[in-house]
C-alpha positions in Angstrom: -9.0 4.9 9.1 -10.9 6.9 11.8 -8.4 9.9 11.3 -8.8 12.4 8.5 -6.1 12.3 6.0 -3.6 15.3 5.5 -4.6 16.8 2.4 -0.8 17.5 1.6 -0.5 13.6 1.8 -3.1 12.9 -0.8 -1.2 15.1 -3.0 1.9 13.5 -2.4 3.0 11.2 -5.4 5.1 8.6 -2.3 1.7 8.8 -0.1 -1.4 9.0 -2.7 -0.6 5.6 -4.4 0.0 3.6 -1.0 -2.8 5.1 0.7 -5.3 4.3 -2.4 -4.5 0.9 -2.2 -4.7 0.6 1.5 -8.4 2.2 0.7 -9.2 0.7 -2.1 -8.0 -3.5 -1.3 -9.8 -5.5 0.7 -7.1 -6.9 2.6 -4.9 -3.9 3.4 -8.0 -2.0 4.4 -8.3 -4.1 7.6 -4.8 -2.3 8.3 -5.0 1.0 7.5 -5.3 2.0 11.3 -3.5 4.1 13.6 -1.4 0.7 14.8 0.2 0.9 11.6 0.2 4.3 10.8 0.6 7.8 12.0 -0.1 10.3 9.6 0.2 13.6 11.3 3.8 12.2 12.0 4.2 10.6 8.3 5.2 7.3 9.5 4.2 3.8 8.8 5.2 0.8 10.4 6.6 -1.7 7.8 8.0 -4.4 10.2 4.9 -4.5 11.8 2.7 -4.7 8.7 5.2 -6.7 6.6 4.9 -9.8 10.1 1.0 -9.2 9.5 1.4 -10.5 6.1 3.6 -13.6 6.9 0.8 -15.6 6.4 -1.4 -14.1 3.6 -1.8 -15.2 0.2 0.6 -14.3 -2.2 -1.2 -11.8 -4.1 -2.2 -10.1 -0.9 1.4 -9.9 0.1 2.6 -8.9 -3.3 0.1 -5.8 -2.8 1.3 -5.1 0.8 4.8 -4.7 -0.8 3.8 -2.4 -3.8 2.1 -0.3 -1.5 5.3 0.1 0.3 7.4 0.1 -2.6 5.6 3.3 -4.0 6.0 4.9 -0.8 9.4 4.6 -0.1 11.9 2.6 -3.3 13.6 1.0 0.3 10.8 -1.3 0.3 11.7 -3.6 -2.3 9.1 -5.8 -4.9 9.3 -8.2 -7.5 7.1 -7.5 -10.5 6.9 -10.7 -11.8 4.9 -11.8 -8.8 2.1 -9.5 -10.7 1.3 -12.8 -11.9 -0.4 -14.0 -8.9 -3.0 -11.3 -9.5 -6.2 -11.4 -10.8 -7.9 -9.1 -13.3 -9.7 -6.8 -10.2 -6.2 -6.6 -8.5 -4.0 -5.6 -12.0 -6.2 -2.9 -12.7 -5.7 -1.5 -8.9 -1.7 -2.6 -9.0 -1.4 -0.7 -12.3 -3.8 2.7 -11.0 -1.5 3.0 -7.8 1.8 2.9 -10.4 -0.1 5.4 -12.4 -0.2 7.7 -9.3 2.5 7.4 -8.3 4.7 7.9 -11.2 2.4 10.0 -13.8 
């Protein structure tokens, strides 16, 4: 993302574990841009990301829906799908929980 982030955001336990893995993954960094979210107004577009995803692997949506899930509890996900992760993507699943919960 071009735009610097809000400090108080990075210490924000909702915002600090979605943005690290929209950082930090592969696939969600491709959509950490202004057309999905504005931080100065703290908004993100979840409709618009969540039709992104439609047709991405499962472990790339499952991570797409933890992001959102440790933002905002509204934004609902499965745990069990954890399975479709591998090793790399466990470790960053399990971090972001970390963050946002420790």
């Amino acid at each position: 993302m071009a735009t610097a982030i809000p400090q108080h955001l990075l210490q924000s336990r909702h915002w600090r574990s979605m943005i690290y893995l929209f950082q930090d993954h592969p696939k969600l960094q491709r959509y950490f841009t202004t057309k999905y979210f504005d931080l100065n107004a703290e908004r993100i577009k979840v409709q618009a990301l969540k039709k992104e995803a439609k047709p991405w692997s499962d472990s790339e949506r499952f991570m797409l829906n933890l992001a959102l899930h440790l933002f905002n509890g509204s934004n609902k996900v499965d745990l069990s799908q954890m399975d479709y992760l591998d090793q790399n993507n466990t470790r960053m699943a399990l971090k972001a929980i970390e963050l946002r919960y420790l």
